[in-house]
C-alpha positions as CSV (number, residue, x, y, z in Angstrom):
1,X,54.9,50.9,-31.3
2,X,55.0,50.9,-27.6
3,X,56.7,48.0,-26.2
4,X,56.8,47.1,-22.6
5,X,59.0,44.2,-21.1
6,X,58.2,42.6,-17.6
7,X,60.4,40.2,-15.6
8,X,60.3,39.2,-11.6
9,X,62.0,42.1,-10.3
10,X,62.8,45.0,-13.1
11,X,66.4,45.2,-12.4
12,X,67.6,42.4,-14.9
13,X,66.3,40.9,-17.8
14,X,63.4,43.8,-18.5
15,X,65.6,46.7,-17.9
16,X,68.5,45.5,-19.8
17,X,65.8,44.9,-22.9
18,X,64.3,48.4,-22.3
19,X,67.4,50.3,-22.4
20,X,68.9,48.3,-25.0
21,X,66.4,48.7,-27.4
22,X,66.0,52.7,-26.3
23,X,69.8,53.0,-27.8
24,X,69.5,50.9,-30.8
25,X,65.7,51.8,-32.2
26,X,64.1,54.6,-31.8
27,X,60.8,54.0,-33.9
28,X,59.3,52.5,-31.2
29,X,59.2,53.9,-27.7
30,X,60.1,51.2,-24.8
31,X,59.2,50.6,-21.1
32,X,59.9,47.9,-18.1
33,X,59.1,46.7,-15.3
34,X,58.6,43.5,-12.6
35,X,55.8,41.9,-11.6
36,X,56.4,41.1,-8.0
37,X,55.6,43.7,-5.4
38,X,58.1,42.0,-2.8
39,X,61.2,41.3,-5.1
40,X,60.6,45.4,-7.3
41,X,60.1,46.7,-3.7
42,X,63.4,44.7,-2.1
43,X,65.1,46.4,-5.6
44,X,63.9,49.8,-5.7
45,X,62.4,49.3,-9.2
46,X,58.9,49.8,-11.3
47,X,56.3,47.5,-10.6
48,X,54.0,46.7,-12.9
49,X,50.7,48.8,-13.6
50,X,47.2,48.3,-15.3
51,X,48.0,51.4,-17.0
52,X,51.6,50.5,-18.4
53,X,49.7,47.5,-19.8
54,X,46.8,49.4,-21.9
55,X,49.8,51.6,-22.9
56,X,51.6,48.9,-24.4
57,X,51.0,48.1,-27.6
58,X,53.4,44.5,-27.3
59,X,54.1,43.1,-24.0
60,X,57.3,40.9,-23.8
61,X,57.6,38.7,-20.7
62,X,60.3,35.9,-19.7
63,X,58.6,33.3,-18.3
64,X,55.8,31.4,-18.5
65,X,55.1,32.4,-15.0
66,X,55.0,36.1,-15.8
67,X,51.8,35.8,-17.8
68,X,49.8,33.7,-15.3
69,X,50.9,36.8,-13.1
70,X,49.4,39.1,-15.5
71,X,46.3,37.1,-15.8
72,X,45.7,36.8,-11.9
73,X,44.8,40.2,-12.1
74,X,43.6,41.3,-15.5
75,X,42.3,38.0,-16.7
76,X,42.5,37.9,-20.3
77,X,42.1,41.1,-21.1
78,X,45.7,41.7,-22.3
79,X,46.9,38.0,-23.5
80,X,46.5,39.1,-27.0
81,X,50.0,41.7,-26.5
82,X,52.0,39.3,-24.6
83,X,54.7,36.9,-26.1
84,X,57.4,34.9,-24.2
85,X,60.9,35.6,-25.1
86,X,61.2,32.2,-23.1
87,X,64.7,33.7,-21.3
88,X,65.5,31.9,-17.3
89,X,66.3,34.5,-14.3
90,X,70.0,33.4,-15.6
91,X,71.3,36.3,-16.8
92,X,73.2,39.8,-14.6
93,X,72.1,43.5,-15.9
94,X,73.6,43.6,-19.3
95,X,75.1,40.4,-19.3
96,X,76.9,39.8,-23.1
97,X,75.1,36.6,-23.2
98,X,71.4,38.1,-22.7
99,X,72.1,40.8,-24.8
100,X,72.8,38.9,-27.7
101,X,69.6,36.5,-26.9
102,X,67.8,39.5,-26.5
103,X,68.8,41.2,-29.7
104,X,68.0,36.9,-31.3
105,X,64.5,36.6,-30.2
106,X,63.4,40.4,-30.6
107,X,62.1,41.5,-33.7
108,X,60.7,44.8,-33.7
């Protein structure tokens, strides 16, 4: 399965998910990125593409906010792949805390 995780930015919550679950499962191959141009720009990081998002067959977001961000562009086409993990812009790269909320709430 191809699973692709998208927070603000790409430099927190989604790429501590991707390369997590890159070291601890590899059946399924695992991607991230942000969804806004100004913050993944500011960071240096992956924004989000069309294309990442038809290659995705599960699309994990943090926030609510995320998918209204995904549908201002797509519409509904992809609402069917996303879930909410439902985890705040709390959390530093890696931090033990989202890890282990992380490794809770996904269940690949």
């Amino acid at each position: 399965m191809n699973i692709l995780f998208l927070c603000t930015a790409n430099i927190q919550r989604s790429k501590t998910a991707e390369e997590l679950f890159s070291a601890i499962d590899n059946s399924n191959e695992y991607r991230s990125a942000g969804l806004s141009l100004k913050y993944v720009e500011k960071a240096g990081s992956t924004i989000c593409t069309e294309e990442m998002l038809q290659w995705a067959d599960k699309v994990c977001v943090f926030e609510r906010e995320h998918i209204k961000r995904i549908q201002q562009h797509t519409g509904d086409v992809f609402i069917s792949k996303i879930e909410n993990l439902d985890i705040a812009d709390e959390y530093s790269y890696f931090q033990r805390e989202l890890v282990l909320t992380l490794l809770e709430k996904c269940k690949f």
